[in-house]
Structure formats: structure tokens, C-alpha cells
N, C-alpha and C positions, 0 to 999 in steps of 0.2 A: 493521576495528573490533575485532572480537576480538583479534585479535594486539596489538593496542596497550595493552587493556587487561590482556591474560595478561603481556605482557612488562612490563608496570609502568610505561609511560611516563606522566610527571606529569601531560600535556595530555590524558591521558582519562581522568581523575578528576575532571574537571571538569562543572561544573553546562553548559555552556554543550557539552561534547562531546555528554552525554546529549540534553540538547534537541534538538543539530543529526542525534545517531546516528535518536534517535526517529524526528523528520521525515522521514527518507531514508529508513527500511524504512518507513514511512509511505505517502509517496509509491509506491516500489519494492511495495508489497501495495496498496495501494487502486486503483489504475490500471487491473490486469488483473482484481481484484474487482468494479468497477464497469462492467470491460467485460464479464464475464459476466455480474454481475446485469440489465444492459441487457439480452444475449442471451435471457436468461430471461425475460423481462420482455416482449420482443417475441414471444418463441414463444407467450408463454399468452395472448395482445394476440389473434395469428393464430388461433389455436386455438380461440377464441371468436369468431371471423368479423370481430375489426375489422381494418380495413386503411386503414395510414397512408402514407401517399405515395406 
């Protein structure tokens, strides 16, 4: 994505690249952010004695 935009190509000056770039590092960050906040989330769960399954 960078390179495309460094090299000046026309299709990533586009409203419709930014949208789709967003969404990708979007996806690419929120995945393993929300699989730690889960881990976290279960540790202080355990930590406070509740136990789920």
C-alpha cells in the first residue's frame, strides 16, 4: 500500500483505496487486539475466582 502511494500510481489516490487500505489494517490490528483483550479479560474473570467452562 505504501509503495503504491509513494510511486504515484492513480488507483491510490483514490477515495475507494483509502476505504478498502483502512479496512485491511483494520481488520490486520483488531483481530489479535481483540484476542488479547479477551486474554485479559479472562485472566482478571480467573483472578477474581469466576470460572467459565
Amino acid at each position: 500500500m505504501h509503495y503504491a502511494v509513494e510511486s504515484g500510481q492513480p488507483w491510490a489516490a483514490t477515495d475507494g483505496f483509502s476505504a478498502l487500505s483502512f479496512a485491511l489494517w483494520g481488520v490486520l490490528v483488531g483481530m489479535p487486539l481483540g484476542r488479547a483483550l479477551n486474554v485479559v479479560m479472562r485472566s482478571i474473570q480467573y483472578a477474581n475466582g469466576v470460572r467459565v467452562g
